[in-house]
N, CA, C and O atoms as a GROMACS GRO file, in nm:
protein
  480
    1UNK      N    1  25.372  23.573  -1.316
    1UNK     CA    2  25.402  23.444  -1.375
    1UNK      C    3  25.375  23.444  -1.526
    1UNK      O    4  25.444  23.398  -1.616
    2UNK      N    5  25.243  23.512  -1.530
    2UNK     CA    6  25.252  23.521  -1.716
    2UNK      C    7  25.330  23.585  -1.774
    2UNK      O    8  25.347  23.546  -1.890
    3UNK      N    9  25.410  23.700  -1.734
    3UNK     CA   10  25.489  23.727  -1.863
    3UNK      C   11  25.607  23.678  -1.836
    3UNK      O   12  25.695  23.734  -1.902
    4UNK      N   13  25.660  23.563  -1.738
    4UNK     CA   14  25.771  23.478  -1.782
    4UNK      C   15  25.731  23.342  -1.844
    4UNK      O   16  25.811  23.250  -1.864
    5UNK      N   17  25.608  23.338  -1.871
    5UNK     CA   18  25.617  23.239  -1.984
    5UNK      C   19  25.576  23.284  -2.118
    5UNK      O   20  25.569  23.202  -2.210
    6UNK      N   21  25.540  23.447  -2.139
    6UNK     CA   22  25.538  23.511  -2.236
    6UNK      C   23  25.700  23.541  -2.288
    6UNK      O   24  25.748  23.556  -2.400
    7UNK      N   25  25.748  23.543  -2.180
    7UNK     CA   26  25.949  23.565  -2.274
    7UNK      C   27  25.971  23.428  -2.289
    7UNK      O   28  26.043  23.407  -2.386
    8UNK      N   29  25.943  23.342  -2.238
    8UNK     CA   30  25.944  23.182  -2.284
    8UNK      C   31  25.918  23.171  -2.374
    8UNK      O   32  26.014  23.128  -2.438
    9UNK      N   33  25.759  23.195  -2.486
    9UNK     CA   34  25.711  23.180  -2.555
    9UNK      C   35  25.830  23.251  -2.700
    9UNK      O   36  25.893  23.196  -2.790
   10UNK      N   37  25.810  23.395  -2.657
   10UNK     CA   38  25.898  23.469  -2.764
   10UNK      C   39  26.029  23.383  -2.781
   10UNK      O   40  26.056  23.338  -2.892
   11UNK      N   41  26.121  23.358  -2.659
   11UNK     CA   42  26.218  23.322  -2.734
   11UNK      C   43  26.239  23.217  -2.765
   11UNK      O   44  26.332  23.203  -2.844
   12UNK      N   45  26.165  23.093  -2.722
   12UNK     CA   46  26.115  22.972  -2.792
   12UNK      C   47  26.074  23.018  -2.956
   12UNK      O   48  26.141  22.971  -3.049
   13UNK      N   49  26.000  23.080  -2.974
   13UNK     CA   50  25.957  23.101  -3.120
   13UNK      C   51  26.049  23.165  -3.217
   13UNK      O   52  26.056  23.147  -3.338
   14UNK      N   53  26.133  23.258  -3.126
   14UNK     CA   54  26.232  23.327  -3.265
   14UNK      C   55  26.287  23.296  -3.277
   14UNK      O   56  26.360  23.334  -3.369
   15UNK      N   57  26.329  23.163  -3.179
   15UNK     CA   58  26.487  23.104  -3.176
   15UNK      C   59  26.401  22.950  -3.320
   15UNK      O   60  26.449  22.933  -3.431
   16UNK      N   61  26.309  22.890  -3.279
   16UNK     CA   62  26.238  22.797  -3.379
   16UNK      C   63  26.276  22.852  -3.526
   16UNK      O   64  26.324  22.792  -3.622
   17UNK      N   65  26.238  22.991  -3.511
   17UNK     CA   66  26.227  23.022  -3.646
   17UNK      C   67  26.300  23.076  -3.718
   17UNK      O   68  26.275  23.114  -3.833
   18UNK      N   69  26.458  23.093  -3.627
   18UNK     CA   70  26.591  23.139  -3.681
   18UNK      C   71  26.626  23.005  -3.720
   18UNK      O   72  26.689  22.991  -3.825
   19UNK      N   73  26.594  22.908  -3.653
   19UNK     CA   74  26.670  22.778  -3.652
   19UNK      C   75  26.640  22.709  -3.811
   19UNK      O   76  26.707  22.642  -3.889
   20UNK      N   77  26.505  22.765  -3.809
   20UNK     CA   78  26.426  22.687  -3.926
   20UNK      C   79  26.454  22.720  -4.046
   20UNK      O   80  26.429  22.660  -4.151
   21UNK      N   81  26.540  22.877  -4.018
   21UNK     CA   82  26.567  22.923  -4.126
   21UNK      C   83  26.709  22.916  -4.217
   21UNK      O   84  26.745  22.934  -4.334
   22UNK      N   85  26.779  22.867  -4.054
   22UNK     CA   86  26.927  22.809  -4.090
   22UNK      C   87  26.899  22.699  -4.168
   22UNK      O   88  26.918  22.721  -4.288
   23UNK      N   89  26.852  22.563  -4.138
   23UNK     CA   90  26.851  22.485  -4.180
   23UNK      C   91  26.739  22.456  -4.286
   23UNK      O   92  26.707  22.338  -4.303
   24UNK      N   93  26.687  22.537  -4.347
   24UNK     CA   94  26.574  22.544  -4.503
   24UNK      C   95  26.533  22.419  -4.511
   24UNK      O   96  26.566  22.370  -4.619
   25UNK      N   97  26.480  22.351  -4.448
   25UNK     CA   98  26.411  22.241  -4.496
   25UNK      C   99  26.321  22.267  -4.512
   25UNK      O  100  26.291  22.214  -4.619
   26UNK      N  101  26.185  22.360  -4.451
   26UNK     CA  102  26.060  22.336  -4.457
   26UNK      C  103  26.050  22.460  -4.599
   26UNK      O  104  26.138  22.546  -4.605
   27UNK      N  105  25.926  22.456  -4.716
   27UNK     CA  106  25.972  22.569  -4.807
   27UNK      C  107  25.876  22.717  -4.766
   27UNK      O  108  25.824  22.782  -4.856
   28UNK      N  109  25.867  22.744  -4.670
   28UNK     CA  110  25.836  22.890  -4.616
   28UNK      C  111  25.964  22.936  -4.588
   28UNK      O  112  25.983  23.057  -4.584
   29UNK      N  113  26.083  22.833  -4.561
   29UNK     CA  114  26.206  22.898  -4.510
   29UNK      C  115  26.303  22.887  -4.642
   29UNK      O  116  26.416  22.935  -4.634
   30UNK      N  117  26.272  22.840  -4.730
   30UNK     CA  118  26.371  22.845  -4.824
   30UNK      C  119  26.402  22.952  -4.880
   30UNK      O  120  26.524  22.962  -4.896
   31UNK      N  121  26.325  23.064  -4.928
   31UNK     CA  122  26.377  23.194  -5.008
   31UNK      C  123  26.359  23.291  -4.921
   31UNK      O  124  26.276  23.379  -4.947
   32UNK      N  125  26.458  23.294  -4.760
   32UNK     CA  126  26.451  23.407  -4.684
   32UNK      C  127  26.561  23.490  -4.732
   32UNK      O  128  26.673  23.454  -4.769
   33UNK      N  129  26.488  23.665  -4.723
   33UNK     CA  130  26.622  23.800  -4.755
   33UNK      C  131  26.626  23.816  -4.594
   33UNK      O  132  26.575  23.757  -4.499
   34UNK      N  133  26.712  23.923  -4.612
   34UNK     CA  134  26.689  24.007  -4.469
   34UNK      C  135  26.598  24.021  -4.392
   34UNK      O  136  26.584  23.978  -4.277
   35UNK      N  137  26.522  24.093  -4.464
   35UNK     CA  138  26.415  24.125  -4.370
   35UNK      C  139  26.348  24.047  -4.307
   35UNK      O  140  26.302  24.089  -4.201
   36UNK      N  141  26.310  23.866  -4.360
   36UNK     CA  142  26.252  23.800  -4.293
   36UNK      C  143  26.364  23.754  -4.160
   36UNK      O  144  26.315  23.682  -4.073
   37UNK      N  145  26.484  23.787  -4.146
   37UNK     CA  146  26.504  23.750  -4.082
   37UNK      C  147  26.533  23.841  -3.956
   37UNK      O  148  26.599  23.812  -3.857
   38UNK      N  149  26.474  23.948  -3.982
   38UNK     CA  150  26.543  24.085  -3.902
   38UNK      C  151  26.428  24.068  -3.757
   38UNK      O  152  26.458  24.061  -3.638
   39UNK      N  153  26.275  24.065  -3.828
   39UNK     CA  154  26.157  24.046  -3.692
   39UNK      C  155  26.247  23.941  -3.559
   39UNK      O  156  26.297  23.992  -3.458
   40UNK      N  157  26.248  23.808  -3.585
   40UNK     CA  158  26.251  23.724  -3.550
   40UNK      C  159  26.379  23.744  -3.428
   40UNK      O  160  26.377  23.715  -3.308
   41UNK      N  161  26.490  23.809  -3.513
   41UNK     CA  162  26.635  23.824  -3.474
   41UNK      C  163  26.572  23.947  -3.317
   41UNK      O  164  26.561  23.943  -3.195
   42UNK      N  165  26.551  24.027  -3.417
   42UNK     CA  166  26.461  24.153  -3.264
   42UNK      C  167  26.403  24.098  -3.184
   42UNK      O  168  26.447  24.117  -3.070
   43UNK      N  169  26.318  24.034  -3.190
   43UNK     CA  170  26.216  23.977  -3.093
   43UNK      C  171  26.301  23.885  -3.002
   43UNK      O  172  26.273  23.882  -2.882
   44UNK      N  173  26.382  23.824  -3.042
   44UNK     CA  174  26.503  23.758  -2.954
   44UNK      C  175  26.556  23.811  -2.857
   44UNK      O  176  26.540  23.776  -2.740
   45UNK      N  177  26.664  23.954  -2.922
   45UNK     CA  178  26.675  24.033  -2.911
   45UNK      C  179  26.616  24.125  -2.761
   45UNK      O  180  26.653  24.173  -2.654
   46UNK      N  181  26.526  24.110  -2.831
   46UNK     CA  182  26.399  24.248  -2.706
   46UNK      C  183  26.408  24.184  -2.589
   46UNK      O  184  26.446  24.217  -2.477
   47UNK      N  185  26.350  24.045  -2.654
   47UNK     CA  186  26.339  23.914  -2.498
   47UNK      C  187  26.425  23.926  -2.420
   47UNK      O  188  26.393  23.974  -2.311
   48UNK      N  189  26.574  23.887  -2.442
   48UNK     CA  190  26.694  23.827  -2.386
   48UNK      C  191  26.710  23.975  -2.278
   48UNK      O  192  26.697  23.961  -2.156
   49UNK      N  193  26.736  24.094  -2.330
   49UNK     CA  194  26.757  24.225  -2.271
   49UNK      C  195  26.664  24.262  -2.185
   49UNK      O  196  26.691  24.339  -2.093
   50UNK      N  197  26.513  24.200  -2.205
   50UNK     CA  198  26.456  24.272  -2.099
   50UNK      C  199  26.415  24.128  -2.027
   50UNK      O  200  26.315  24.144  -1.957
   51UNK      N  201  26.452  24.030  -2.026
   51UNK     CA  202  26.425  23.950  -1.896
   51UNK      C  203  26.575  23.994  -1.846
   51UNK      O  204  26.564  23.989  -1.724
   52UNK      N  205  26.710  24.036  -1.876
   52UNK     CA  206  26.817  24.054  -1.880
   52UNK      C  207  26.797  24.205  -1.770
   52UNK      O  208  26.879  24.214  -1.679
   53UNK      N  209  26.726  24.277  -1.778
   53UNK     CA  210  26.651  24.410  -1.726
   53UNK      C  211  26.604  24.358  -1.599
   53UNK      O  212  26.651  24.420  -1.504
   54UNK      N  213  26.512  24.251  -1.565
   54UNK     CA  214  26.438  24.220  -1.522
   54UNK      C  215  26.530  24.148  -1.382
   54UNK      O  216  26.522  24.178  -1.263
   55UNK      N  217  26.596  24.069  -1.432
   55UNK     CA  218  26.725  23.979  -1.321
   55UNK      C  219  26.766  24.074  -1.253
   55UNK      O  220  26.729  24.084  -1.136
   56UNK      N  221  26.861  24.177  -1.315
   56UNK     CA  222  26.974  24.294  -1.309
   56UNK      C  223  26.879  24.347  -1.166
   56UNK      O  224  26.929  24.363  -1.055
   57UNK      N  225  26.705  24.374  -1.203
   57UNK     CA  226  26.713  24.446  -1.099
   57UNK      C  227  26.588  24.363  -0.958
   57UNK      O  228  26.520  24.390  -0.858
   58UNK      N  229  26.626  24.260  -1.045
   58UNK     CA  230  26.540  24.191  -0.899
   58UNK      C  231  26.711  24.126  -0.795
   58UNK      O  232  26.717  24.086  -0.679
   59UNK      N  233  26.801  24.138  -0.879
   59UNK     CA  234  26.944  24.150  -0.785
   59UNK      C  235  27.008  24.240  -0.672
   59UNK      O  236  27.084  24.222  -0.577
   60UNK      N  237  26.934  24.354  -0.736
   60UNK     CA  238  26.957  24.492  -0.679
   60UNK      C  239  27.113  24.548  -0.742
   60UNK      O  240  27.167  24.635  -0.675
   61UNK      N  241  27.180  24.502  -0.859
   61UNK     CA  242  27.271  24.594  -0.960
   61UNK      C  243  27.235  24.650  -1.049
   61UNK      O  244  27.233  24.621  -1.169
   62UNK      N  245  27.176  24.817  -0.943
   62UNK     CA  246  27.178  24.884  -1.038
   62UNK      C  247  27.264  24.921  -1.141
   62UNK      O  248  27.207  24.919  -1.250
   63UNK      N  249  27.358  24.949  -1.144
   63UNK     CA  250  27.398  24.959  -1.301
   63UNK      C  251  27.422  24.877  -1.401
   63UNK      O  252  27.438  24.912  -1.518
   64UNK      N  253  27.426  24.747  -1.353
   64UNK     CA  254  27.407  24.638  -1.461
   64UNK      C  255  27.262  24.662  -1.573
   64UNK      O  256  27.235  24.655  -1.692
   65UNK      N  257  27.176  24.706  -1.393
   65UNK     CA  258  27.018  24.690  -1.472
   65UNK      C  259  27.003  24.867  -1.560
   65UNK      O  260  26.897  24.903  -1.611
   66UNK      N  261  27.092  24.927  -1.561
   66UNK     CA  262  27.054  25.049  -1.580
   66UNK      C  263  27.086  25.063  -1.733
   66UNK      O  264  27.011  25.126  -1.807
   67UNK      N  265  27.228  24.987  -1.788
   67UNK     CA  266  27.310  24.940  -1.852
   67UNK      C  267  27.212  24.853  -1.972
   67UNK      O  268  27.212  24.871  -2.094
   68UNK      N  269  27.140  24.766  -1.899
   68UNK     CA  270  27.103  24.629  -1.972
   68UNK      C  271  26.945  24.712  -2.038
   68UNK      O  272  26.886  24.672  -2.138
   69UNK      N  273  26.902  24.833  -1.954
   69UNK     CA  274  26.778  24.834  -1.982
   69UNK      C  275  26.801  24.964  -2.151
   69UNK      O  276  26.731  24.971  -2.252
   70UNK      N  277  26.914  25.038  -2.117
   70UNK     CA  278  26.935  25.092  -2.214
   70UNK      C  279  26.963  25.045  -2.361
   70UNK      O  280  26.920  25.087  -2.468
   71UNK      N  281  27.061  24.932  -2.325
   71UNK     CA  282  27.050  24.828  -2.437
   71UNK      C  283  26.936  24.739  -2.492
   71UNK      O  284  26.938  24.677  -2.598
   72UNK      N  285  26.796  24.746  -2.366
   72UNK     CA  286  26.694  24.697  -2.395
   72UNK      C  287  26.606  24.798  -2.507
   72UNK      O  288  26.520  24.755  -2.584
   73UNK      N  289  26.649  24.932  -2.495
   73UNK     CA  290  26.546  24.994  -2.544
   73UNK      C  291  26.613  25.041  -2.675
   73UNK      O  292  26.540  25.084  -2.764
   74UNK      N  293  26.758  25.035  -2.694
   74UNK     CA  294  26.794  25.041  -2.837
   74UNK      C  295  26.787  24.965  -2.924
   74UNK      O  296  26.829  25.000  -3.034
   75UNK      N  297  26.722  24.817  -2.903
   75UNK     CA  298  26.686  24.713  -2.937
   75UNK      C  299  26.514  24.734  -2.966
   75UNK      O  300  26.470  24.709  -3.078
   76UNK      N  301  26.443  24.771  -2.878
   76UNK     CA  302  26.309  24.787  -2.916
   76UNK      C  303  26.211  24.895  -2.952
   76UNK      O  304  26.089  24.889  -2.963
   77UNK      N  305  26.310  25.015  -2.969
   77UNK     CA  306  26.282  25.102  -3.026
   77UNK      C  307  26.258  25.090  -3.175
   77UNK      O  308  26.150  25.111  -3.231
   78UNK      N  309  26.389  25.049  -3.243
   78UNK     CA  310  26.362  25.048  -3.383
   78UNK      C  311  26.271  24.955  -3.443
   78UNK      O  312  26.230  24.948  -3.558
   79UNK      N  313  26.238  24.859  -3.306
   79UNK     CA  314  26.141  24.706  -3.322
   79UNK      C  315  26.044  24.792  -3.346
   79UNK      O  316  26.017  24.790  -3.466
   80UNK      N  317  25.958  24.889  -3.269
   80UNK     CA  318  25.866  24.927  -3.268
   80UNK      C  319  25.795  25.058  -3.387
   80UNK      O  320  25.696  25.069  -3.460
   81UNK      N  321  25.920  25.139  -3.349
   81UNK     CA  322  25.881  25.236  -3.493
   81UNK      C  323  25.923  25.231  -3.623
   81UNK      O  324  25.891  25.309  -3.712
   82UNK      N  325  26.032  25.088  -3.635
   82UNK     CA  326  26.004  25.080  -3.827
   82UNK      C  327  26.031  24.953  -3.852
   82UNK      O  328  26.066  24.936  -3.969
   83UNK      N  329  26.029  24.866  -3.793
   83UNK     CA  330  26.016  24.726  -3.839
   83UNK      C  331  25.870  24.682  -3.844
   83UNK      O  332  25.824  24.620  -3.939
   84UNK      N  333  25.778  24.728  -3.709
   84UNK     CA  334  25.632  24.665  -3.687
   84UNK      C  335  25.555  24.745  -3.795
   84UNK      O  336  25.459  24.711  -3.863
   85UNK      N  337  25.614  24.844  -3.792
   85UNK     CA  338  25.446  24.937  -3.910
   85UNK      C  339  25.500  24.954  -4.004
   85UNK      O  340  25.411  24.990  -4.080
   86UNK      N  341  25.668  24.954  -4.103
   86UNK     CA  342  25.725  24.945  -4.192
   86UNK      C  343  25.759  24.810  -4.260
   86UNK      O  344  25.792  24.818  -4.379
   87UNK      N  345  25.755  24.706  -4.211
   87UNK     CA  346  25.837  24.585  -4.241
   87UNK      C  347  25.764  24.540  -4.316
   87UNK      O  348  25.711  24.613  -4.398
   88UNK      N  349  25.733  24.380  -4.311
   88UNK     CA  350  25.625  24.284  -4.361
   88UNK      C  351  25.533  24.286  -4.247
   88UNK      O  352  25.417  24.262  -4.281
   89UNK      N  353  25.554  24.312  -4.100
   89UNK     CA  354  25.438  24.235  -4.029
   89UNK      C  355  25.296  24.348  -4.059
   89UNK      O  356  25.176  24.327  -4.045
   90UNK      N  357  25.377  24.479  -4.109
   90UNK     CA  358  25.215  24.526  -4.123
   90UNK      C  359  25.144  24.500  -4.232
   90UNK      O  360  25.063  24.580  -4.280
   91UNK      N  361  25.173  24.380  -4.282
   91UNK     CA  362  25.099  24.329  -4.421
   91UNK      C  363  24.984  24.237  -4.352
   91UNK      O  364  24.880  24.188  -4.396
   92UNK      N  365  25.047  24.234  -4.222
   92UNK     CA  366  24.900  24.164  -4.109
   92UNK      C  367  24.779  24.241  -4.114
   92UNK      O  368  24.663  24.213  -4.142
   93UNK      N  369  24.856  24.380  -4.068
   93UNK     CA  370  24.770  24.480  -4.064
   93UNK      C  371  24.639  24.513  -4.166
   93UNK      O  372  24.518  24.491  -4.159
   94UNK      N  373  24.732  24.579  -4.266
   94UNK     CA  374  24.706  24.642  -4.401
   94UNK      C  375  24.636  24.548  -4.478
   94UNK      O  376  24.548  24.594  -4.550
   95UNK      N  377  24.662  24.399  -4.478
   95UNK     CA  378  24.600  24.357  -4.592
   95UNK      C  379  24.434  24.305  -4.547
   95UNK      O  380  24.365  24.291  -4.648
   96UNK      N  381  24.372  24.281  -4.437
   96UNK     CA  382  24.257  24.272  -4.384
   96UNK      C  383  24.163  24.414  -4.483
   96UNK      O  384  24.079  24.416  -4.573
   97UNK      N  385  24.225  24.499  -4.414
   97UNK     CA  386  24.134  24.686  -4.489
   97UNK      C  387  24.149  24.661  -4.630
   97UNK      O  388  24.050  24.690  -4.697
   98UNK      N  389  24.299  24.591  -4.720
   98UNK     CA  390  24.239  24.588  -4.873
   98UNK      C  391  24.175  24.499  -4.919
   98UNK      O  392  24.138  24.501  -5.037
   99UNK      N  393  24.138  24.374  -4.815
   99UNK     CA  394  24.021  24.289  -4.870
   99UNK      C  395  23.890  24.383  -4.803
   99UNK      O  396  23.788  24.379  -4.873
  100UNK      N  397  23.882  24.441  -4.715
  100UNK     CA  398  23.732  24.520  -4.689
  100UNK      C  399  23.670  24.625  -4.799
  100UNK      O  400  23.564  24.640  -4.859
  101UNK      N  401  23.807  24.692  -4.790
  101UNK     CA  402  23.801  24.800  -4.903
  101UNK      C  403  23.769  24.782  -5.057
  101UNK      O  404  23.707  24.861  -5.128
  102UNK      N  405  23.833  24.640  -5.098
  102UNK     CA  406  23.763  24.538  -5.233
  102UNK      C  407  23.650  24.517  -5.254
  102UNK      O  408  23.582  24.535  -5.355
  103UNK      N  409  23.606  24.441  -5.072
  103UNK     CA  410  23.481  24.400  -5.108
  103UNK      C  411  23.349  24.503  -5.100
  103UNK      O  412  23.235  24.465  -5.126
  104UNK      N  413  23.388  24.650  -5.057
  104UNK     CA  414  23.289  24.747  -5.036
  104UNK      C  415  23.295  24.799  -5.164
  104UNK      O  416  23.186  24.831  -5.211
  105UNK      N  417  23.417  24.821  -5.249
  105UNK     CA  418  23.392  24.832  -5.378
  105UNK      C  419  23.352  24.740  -5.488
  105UNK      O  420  23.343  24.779  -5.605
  106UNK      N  421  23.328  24.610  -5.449
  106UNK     CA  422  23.270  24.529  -5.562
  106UNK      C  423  23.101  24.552  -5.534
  106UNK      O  424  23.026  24.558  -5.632
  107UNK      N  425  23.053  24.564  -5.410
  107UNK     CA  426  22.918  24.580  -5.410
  107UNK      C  427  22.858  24.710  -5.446
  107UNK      O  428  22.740  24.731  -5.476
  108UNK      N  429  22.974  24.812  -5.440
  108UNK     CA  430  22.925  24.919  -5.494
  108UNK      C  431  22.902  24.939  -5.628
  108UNK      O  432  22.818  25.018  -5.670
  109UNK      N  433  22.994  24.852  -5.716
  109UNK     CA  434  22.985  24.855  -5.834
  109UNK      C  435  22.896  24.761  -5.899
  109UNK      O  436  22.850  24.761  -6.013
  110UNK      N  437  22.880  24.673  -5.794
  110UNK     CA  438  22.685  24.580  -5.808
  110UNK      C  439  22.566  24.703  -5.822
  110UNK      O  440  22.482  24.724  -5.910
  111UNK      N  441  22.591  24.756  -5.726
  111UNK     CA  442  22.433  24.815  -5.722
  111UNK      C  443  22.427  24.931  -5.807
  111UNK      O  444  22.326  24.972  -5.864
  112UNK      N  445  22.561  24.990  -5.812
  112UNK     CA  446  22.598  25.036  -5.981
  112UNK      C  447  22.494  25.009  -6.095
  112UNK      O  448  22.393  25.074  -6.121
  113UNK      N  449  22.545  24.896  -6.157
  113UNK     CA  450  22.509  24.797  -6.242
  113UNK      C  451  22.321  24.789  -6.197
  113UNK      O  452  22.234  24.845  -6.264
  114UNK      N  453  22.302  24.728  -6.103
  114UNK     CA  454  22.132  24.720  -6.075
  114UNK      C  455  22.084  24.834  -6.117
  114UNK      O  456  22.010  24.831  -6.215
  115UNK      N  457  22.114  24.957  -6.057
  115UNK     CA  458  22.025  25.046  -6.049
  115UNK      C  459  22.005  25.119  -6.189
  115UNK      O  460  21.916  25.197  -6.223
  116UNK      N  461  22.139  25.058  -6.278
  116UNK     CA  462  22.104  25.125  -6.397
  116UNK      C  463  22.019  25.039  -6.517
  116UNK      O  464  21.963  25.072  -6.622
  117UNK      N  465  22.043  24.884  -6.428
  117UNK     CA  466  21.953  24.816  -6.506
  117UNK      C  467  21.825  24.845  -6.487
  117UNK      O  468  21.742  24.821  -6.574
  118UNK      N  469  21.791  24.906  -6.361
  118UNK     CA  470  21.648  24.906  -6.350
  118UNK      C  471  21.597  25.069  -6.404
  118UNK      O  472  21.484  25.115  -6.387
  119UNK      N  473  21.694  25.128  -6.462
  119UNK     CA  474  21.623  25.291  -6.480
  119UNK      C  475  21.617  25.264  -6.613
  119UNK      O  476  21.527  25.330  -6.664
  120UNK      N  477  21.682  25.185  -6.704
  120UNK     CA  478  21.668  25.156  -6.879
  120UNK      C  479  21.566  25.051  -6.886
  120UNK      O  480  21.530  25.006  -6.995
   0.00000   0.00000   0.00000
C-alpha cells in the first residue's frame, strides 16, 4: 500500500510543479531553463512507466509488461546516473560538505590566529 501512495505522491508533485511552471505565477517558477524542468518531467516519467510495469503485470500481459518495463528503465536510467549526481539536485548533496568544509576551515584559521597570538 505504501508505495502506491508513494507514485501518488511523485506524480502529484511533478505534475504541481510542471504545472507551476507553465503558468509562472509564483517567482521560484519564473526564470525556469531546461534543466529545471528536466527532474520533474523524469520523475513523472519514471512514475507513470513503472506503475505502468506494475498493472501490465499484475494483468498477466506479459509483453505489454515486458515492453513497458523496458521503457521504464530507459527513462530511469539516465534519471539516475546523470541527472541525480550531475544536475542541480546534487547541489542538495554537495552544498551541506561546503558549508562543513567552510566551517572546519574558519576554525582552523581561529586557532591559527590564537596560537600565534599566544607564542608572540
Amino acid at each position: 500500500m505504501a508505495w502506491y501512495l508513494a507514485t501518488v505522491a511523485l506524480i502529484y508533485g511533478s505534475v504541481e510543479i510542471l504545472i507551476g511552471r507553465l503558468r509562472e505565477k509564483e517567482q521560484v517558477y519564473k526564470f525556469s531553463d531546461m534543466s529545471d524542468w528536466l527532474l520533474p518531467a523524469m520523475i513523472l516519467l519514471a512514475s507513470l512507466s513503472g506503475i505502468a510495469v506494475h498493472i501490465f503485470r499484475y494483468m498477466e500481459s506479459s509483453l505489454s509488461a515486458h515492453i513497458s518495463y523496458f521503457i521504464h528503465m530507459v527513462i530511469v536510467t539516465p534519471l539516475l546516473v546523470i541527472e541525480i549526481p550531475f544536475g542541480k539536485l546534487a547541489h542538495v548533496l554537495y552544498r551541506p560538505f561546503a558549508i562543513y568544509f567552510l566551517a572546519v576551515r574558519q576554525k582552523a584559521e581561529q586557532h591559527s590566529k590564537t596560537v600565534e597570538g599566544n607564542a608572540a
